[in-house]
C-alpha positions as CSV (number, residue, x, y, z in Angstrom):
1,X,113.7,95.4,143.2
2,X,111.6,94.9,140.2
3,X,113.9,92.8,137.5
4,X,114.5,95.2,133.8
5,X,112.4,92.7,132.0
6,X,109.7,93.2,134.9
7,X,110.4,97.0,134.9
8,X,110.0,97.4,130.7
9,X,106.5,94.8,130.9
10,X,105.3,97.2,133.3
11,X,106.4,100.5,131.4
12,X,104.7,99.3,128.3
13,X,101.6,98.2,130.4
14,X,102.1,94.8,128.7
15,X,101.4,91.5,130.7
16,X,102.6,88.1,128.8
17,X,100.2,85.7,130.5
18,X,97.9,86.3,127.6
19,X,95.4,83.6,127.2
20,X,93.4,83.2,123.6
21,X,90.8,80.9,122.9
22,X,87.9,80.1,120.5
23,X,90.2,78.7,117.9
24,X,88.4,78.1,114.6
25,X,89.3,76.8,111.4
26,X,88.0,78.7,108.8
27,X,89.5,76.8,105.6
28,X,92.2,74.0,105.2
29,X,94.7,73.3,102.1
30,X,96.6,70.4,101.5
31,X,100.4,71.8,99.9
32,X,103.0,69.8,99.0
33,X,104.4,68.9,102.4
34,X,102.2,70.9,105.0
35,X,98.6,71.9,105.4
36,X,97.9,75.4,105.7
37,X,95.3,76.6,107.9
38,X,93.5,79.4,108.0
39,X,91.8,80.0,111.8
40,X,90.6,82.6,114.1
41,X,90.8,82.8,117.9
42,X,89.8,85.4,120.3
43,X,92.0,87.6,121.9
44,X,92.0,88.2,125.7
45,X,90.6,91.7,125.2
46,X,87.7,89.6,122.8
47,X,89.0,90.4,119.5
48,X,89.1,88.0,116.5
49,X,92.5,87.6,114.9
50,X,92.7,85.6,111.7
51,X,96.1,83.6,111.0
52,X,97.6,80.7,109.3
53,X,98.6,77.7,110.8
54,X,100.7,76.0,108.7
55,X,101.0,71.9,110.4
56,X,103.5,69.7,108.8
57,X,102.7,66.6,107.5
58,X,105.2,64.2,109.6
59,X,105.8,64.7,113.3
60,X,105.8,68.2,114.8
61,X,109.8,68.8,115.6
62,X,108.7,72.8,116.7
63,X,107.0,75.4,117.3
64,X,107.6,78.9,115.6
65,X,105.6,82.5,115.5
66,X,106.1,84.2,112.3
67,X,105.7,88.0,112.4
68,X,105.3,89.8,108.9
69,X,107.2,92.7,108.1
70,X,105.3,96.7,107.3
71,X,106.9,97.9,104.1
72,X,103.9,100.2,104.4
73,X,101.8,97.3,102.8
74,X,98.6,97.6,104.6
75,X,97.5,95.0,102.7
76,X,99.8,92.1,103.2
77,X,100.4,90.6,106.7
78,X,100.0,86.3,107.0
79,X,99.5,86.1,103.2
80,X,103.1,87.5,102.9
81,X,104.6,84.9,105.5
82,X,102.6,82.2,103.8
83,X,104.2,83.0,100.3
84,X,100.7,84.5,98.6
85,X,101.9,87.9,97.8
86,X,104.5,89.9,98.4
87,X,108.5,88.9,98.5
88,X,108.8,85.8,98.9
89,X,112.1,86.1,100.9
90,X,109.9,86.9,103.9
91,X,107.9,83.7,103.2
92,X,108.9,81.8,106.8
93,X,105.9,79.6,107.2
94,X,106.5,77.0,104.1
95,X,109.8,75.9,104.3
96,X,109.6,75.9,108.1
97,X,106.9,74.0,108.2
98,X,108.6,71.5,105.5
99,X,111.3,71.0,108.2
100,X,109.0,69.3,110.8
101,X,108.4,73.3,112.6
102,X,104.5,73.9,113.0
103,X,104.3,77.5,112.1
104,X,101.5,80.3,113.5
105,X,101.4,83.5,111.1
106,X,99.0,86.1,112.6
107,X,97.6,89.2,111.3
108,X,99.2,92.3,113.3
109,X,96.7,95.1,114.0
110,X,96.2,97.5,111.0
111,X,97.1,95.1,108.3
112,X,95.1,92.8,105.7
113,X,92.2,90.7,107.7
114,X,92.8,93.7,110.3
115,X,92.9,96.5,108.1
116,X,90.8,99.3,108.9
117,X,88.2,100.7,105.5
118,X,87.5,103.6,104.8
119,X,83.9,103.5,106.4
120,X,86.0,102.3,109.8
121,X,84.5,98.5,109.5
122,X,87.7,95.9,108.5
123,X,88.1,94.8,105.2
124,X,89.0,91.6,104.3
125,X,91.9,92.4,102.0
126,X,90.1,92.2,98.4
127,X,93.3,93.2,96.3
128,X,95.6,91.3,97.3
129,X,96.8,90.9,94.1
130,X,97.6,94.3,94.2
131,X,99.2,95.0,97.3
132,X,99.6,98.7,97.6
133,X,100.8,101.6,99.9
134,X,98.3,104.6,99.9
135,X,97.7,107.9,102.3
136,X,94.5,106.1,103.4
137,X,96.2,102.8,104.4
138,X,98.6,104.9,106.5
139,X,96.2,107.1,108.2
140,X,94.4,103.9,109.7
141,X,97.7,102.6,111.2
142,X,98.6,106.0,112.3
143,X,95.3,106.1,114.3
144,X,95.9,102.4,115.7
145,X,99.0,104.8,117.3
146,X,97.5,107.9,117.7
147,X,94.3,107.1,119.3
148,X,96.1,104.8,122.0
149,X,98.0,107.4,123.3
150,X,95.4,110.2,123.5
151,X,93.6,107.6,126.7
152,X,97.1,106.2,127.6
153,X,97.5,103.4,126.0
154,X,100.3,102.1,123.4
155,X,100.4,100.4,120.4
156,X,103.3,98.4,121.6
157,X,101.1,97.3,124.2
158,X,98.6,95.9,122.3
159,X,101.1,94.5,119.0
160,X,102.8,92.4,122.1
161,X,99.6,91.5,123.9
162,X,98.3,90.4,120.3
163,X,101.6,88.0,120.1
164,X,101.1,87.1,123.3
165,X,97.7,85.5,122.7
166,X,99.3,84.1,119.3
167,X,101.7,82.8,121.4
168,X,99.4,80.7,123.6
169,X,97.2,79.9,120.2
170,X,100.4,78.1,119.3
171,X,101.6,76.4,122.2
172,X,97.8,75.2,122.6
173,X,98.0,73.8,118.5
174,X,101.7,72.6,119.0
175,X,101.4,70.9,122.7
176,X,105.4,72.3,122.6
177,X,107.1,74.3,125.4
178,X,110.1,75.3,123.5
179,X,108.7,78.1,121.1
180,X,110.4,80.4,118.9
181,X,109.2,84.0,117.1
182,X,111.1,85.3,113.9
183,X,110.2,88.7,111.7
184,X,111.7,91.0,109.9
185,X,111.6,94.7,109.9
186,X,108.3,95.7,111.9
187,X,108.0,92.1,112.3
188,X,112.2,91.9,113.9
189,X,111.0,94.5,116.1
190,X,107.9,92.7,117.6
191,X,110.0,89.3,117.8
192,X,112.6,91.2,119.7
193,X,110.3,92.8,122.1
194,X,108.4,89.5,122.7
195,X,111.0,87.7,123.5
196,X,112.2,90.2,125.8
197,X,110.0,90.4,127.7
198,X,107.6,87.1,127.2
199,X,109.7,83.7,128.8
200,X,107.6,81.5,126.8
201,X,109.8,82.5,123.6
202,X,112.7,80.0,123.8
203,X,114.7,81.1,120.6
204,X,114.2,84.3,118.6
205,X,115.3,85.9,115.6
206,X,115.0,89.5,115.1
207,X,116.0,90.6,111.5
208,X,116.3,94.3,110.4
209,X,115.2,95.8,113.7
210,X,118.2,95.8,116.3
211,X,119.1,100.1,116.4
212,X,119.5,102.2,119.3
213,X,116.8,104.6,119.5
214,X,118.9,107.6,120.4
215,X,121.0,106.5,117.0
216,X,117.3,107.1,115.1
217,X,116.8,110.4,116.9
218,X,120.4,111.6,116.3
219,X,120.4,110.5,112.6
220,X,116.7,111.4,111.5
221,X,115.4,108.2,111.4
222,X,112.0,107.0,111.4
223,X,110.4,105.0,114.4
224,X,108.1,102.6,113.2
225,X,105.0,103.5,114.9
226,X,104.6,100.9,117.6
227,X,108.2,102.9,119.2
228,X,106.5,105.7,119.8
229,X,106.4,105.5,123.0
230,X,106.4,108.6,125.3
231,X,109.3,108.2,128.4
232,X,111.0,105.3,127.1
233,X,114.2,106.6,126.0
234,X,114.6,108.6,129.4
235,X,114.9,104.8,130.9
236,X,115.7,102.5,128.7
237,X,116.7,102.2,125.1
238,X,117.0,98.7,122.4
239,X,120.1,97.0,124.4
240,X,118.1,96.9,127.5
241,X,115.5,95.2,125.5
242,X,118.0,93.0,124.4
243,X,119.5,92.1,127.6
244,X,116.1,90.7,128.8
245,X,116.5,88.2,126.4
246,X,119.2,86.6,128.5
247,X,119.7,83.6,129.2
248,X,117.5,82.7,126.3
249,X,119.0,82.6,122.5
250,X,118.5,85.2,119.8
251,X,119.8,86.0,116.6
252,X,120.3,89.4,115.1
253,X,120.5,89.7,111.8
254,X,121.7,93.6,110.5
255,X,123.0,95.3,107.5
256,X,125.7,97.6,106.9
257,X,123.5,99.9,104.3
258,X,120.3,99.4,106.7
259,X,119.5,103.2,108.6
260,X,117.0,100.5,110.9
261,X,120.3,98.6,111.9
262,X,123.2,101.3,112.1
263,X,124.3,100.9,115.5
264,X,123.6,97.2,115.5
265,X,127.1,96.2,116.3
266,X,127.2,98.4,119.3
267,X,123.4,97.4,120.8
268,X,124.5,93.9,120.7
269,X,128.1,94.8,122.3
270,X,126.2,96.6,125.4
271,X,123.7,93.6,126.1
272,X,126.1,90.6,125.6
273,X,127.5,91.7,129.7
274,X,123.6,90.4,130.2
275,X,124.8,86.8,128.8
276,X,128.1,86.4,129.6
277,X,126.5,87.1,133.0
278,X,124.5,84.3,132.9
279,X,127.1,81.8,131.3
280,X,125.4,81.9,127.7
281,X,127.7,84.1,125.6
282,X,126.7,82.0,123.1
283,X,123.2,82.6,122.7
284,X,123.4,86.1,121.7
285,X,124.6,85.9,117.8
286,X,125.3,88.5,115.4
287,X,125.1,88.7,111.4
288,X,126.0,91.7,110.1
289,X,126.0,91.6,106.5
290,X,126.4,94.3,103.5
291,X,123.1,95.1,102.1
292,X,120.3,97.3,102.3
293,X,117.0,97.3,104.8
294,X,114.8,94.6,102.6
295,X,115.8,90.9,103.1
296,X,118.3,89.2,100.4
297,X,119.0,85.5,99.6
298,X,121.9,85.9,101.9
299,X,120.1,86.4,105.0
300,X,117.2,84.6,104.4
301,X,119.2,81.6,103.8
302,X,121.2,82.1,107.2
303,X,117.6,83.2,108.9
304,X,116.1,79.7,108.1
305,X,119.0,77.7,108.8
306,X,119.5,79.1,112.0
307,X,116.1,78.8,113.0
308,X,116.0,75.6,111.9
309,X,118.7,74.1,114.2
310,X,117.1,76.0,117.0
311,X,113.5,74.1,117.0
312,X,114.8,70.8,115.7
313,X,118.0,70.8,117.9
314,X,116.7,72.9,121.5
């Protein structure tokens, strides 16, 4: 019998031996402790993805993915985890990569180098200076959605695929085999679905994402668009997910004010059986803090620290 983690990879279509290549470096700058990259790679499927790299200046003690959040930003993806725009509480790649951790910040589908125009080409995110939400913005990721499921496909499917390739971008750049994957929000659910289901992740943190889906449905709340998933509630729901992560390590990070965190508690009560199971009680950790949905000092201080000892200290 088919293990969960092999019966969710196959229900989502998604395969995790994703393989990209073609790296290229399109620019490099020197900062104060790191250099920051900017490349682009090709995807299995042949589609060029622009991140940053960010390579510290010492010895490489790591190896961490950094997923950007939504916030309905279409505009922001890697420049936000770089610290160029946006809040820079969600700014993971600099003082990561000041501790020693190489760092890989992709571009998710729909957002900034990615970022469907108006004429349907892909924009290279001209205002970022002006980050902005707007009904056109929406309607392009809505179609990344929409437009997957009229032939069958998901956009789950291809947001994990894409961190699967980033995935194997990194581990190529890095030469580690102990790889972690952090985010927040849309990003916390794309770190917790990776690592679920993609054993190459040794160590995640998933921040503002951890909610049954049955609590959303009861309570009204909105799915981010890669849940919409047709079936996947009649099998499974987010504490299977988590269970997969077993016996791996993971830290959830919730709020008590957070309607994308409100059954936290109880998600991570129903997977820990999966790691006590397997001996590792300890690798499944919980913050719950109060707070609302975006990230504060508080968590973004025990975020970093945590993720810290996890590269430097495997």
């Amino acid at each position: 019998m088919d293990s969960l983690r092999e019966q969710i990879a196959s229900f989502l279509g998604f395969s995790p031996l994703s393989v990209a290549s073609d790296v290229q470096v399109l620019s490099s700058i020197e900062v104060d402790g790191f250099r920051r990259k900017l490349v682009q790679y090709a995807t299995a499927d042949g589609e060029k993805i622009q991140a940053f790299l960010f390579v510290p200046d010492g010895p490489v003690r790591g190896a961490v993915l950094a997923l950007h959040q939504h916030n309905s930003q279409w505009e922001i993806g890697k420049s936000e985890v770089a610290g160029l725009v946006g809040d820079p509480l969600q700014a993971f790649g600099p003082p990561l990569a000041r501790q020693g951790i190489m760092v890989l910040a992709p571009d998710s589908v729909g957002f900034e180098s990615r970022m469907k125009t108006a004429s349907g080409g892909k924009g290279l995110a001209p205002k970022l200076e002006k980050p902005y939400s707007t009904a056109a913005g929406w309607l392009q990721y809505y179609n990344q959605m929409a437009h997957r499921l009229v032939v069958g496909d998901l956009l789950m499917r291809k947001v994990l695929q894409d961190c699967g390739d980033a995935l194997s971008v990194l581990q190529a750049c890095s030469n580690s085999s102990q790889m972690g994957v952090i985010g927040h929000s849309f990003g916390g659910i794309s770190a917790l679905f990776l690592a679920a289901l993609d054993t190459r992740v040794a160590y995640a943190c998933t921040s503002g994402a951890v909610c049954s889906l049955r609590e959303k449905l009861t309570n009204g709340t909105g799915l981010e668009m890669s849940l919409v998933i047709p079936g996947f509630l009649q099998r499974f729901d987010m504490d299977d997910v988590l269970r997969c992560v077993a016996p791996r390590r993971i830290f959830v990070v919730s709020s008590e004010n957070d309607p994308q965190t409100a059954d936290a508690g109880e998600v991570v009560t129903k997977a820990r059986p999966a790691f006590q199971e397997r001996h590792c009680e300890h690798h499944l950790t919980h913050l719950r803090v109060p707070g609302p949905h975006a990230l504060d000092r508080q968590r973004a201080e025990a975020i970093m620290e945590w993720m810290v000892a996890e590269a430097v200290h495997p």
